[in-house]
C-alpha positions as CSV (number, residue, x, y, z in Angstrom):
1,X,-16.8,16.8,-6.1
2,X,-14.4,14.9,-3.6
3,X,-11.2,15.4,-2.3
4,X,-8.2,13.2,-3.3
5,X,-4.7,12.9,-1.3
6,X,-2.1,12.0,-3.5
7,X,0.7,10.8,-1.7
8,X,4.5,10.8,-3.4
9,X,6.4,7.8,-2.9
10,X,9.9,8.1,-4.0
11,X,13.2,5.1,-2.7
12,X,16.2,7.3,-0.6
13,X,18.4,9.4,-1.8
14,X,22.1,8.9,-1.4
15,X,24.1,10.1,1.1
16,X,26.5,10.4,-1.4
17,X,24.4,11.6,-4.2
18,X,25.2,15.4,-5.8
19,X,22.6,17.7,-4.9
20,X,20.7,18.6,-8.0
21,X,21.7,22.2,-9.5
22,X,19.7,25.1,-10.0
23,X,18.9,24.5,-13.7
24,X,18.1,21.2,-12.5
25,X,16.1,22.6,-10.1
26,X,14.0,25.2,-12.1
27,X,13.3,22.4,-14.6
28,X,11.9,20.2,-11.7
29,X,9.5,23.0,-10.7
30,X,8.8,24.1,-13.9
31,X,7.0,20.6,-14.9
32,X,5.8,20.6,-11.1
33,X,4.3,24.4,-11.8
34,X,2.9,23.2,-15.8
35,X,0.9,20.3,-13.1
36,X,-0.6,22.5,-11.1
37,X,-1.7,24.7,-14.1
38,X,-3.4,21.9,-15.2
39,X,-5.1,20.9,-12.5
40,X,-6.4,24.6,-11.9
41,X,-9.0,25.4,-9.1
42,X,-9.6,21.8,-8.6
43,X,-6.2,22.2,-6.3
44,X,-7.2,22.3,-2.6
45,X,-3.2,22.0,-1.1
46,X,-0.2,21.8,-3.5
47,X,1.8,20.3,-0.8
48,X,5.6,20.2,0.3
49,X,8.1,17.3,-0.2
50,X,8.7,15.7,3.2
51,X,11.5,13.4,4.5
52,X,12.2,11.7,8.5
53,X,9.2,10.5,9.1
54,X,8.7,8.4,11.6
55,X,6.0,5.8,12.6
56,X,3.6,6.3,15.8
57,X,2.3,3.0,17.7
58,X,0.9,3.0,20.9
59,X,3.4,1.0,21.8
60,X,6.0,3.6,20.9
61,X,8.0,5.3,17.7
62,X,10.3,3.7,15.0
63,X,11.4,4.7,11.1
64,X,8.9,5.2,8.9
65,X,9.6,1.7,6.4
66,X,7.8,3.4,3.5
67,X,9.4,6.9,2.1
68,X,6.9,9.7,1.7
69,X,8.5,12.0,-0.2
70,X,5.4,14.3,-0.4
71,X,1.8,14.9,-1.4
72,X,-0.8,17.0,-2.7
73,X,-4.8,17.3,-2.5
74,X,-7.4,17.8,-5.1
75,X,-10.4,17.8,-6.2
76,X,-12.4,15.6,-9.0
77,X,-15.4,14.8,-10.0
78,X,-14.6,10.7,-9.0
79,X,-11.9,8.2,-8.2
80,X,-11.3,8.0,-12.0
81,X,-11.1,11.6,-12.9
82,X,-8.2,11.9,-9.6
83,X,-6.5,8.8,-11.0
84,X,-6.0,10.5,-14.6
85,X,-5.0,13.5,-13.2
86,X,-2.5,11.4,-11.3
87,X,-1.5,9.7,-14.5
88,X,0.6,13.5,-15.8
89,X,1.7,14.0,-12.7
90,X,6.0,15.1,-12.9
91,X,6.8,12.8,-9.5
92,X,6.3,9.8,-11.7
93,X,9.1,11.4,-14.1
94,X,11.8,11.6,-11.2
95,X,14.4,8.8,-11.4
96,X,14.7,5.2,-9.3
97,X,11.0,4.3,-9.5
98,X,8.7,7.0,-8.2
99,X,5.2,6.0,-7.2
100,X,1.7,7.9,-6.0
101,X,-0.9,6.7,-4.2
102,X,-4.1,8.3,-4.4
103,X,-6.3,8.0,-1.5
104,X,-10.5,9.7,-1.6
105,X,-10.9,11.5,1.3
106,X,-14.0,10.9,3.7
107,X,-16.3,13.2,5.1
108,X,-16.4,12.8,9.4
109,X,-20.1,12.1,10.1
110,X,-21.5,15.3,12.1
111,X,-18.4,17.7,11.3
């Protein structure tokens, strides 16, 4: 069984934009929560949504140029059993062309 980082893509929101309302809101969650059900003990790290991030260079900091809205890890049996559990997953369901990238993580040799 491997480990899988699924990482949320998702374009800016607004300035402007309305924040979304709690009904809104518990309907997000609930398809989030129905997700996680389904993915049962082969979740490792729900995750958080994130936002500012910033890129690290050794030459210095600037804006990230890619927004990460969030992520998640878990496990499956392969690459192809992460990817279909990446196919139901409720980011790909928000508005303005939500993405994931799912990433296998590697063991570090000797740890």
């Amino acid at each position: 069984m491997g480990k899988y980082v699924f990482i949320n893509h998702a374009p800016m929101t607004p300035a402007e934009a309305a924040p979304p309302t709690p009904e809104q809101m518990e309907a997000v969650m609930g398809e989030w929560n129905a997700w996680a059900g389904r993915v049962g003990e082969r979740m490792v790290d729900f995750g958080t949504p994130l936002a500012g991030g910033v890129r690290v260079t050794p030459s210095g900091t600037s804006p990230s140029t890619r927004e990460v809205a969030g992520y998640s890890i878990i496990e499956a049996a392969d690459f192809a059993a992460a990817l279909e559990l990446a196919q139901g997953h409720p980011h790909l369901n928000m508005p303005g062309g939500c993405e994931i990238e799912v990433h296998e993580a590697q063991a570090i040799p000797g740890m």
